[in-house]
C-alpha positions in Angstrom: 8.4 9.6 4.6 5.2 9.6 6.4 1.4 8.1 4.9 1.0 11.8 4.9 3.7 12.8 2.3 2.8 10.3 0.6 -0.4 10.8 0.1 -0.2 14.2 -0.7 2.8 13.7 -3.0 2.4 10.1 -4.6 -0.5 8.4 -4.9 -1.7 10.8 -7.9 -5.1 9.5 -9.8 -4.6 5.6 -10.0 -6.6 3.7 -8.3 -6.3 0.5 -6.6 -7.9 -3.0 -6.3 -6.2 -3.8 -2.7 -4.9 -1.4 -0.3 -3.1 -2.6 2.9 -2.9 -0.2 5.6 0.0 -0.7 8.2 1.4 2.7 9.6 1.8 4.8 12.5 -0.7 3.3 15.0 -2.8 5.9 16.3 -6.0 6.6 15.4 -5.8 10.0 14.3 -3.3 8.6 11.3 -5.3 5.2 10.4 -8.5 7.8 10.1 -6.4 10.2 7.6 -4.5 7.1 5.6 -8.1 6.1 5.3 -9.8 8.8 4.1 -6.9 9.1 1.5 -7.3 6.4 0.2 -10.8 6.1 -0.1 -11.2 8.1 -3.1 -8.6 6.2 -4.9 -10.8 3.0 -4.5 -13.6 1.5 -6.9 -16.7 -0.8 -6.8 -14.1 -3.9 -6.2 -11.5 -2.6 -4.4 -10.8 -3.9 -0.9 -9.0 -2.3 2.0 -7.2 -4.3 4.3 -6.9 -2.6 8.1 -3.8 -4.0 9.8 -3.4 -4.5 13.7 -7.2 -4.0 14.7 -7.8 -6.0 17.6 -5.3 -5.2 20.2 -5.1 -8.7 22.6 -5.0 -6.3 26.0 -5.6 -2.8 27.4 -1.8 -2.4 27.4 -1.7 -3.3 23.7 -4.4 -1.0 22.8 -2.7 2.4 24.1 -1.1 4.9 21.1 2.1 5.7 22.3 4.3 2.3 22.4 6.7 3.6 24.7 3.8 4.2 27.5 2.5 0.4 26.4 5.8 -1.0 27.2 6.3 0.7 30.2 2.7 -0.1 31.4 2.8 -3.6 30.3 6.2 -3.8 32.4 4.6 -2.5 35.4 1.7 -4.8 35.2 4.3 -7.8 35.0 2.8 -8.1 31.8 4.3 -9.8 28.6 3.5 -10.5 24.9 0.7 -9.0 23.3 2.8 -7.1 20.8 1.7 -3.4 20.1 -1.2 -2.5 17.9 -2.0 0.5 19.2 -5.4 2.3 19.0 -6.2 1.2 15.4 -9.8 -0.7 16.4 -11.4 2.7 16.7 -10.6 3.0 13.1 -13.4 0.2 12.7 -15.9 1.8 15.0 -15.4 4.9 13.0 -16.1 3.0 9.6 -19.4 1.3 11.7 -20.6 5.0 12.6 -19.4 7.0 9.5 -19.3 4.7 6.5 -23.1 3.0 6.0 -22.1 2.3 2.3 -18.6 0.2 3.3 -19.1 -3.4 4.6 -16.1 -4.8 6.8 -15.1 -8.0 8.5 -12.4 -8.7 11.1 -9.8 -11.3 11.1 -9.8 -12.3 14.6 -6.8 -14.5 14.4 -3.1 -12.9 15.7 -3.7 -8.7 16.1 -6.7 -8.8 13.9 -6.9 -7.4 10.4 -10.5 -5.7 9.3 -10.9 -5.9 5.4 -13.3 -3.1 4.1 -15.5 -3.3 0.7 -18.0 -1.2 -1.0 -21.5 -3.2 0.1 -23.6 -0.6 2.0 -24.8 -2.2 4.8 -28.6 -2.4 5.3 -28.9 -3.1 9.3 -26.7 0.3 9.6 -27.4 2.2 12.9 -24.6 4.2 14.6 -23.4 2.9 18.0 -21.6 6.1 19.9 -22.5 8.8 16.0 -19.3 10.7 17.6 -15.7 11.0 16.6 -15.2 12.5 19.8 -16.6 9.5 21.6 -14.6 6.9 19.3 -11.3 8.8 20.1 -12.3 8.4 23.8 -12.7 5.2 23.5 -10.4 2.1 25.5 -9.8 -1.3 25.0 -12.5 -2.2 27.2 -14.9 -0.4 25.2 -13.8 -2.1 22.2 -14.2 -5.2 24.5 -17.3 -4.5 25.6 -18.5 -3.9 21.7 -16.7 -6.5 20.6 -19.5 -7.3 17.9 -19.2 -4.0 16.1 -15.8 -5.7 15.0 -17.5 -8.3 13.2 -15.3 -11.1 14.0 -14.2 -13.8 11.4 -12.3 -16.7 11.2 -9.8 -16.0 7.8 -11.5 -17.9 5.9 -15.0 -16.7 6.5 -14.0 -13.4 6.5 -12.6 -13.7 2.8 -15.2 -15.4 1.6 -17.1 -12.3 2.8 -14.9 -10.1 1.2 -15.0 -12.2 -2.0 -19.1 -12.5 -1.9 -19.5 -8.4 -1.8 -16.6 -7.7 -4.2 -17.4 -9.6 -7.0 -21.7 -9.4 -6.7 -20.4 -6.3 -8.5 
């Protein structure tokens, strides 16, 4: 079924200490799986964001079939497919000032989210449109809204903001 069923359907009134998101990856469903499972979150919970930090432009594009045949074109290989998911971050940088985050930067990236508001917030692009515009070298050229971690720093991070609680 998709994230959407079972949203909709399954996830009823529990709510969780770790969610890992790891669907469809476009953009338009990372945003909706995220905002359905925000409200089934609380004070500790963390939200781990799988595949956000595409290693080339041809990596970065929604549709895989296009990616391969682009990435073929180009001669390219590797890379794997991660599709638009980083704008999901830049979204959650523009959107979310009470939600902290810190990216994995090892293998395709994965940005764990926390309830910490963040006090240097200040929108970059303060438009969905512009975010669902947006290209790998964007991202790339942005690359510090990501908030880049090795593993371990990034959990410690995560671990800090959690359990101040």
């Amino acid at each position: 079924m998709t994230s959407d069923e079972y949203f909709a359907r399954h996830i009823g009134r529990r709510q969780y200490d770790l969610v890992f998101l790891d669907g469809l990856h476009t953009y338009e469903q990372i945003f909706r799986d995220f905002c359905a499972v925000l409200p089934h979150t609380h004070a500790r919970s963390e939200i781990l964001i799988d595949d956000t930090l595409p290693s080339d432009p041809y990596s970065a594009l929604p549709d895989p079939s296009e990616a391969d045949r682009q990435k073929a074109a180009a001669g390219h290989t590797g890379g794997g497919w991660s599709g638009d998911v980083y704008k999901l971050v830049f979204a959650i940088h523009d959107f979310f000032p009470t939600l902290s985050y810190a990216t994995i930067k090892q293998g395709k990236g994965q940005t764990a989210v926390w309830r910490e508001p963040r006090a240097d917030f200040a929108p970059l692009m303060n438009s969905h449109e512009a975010i669902s515009r947006m290209t790998w070298q964007d991202m790339q050229d942005n690359l510090a809204i990501m908030q880049l971690e090795d593993r371990d720093a990034a959990l410690d991070r995560v671990a800090s903001g959690i359990f101040r609680k």
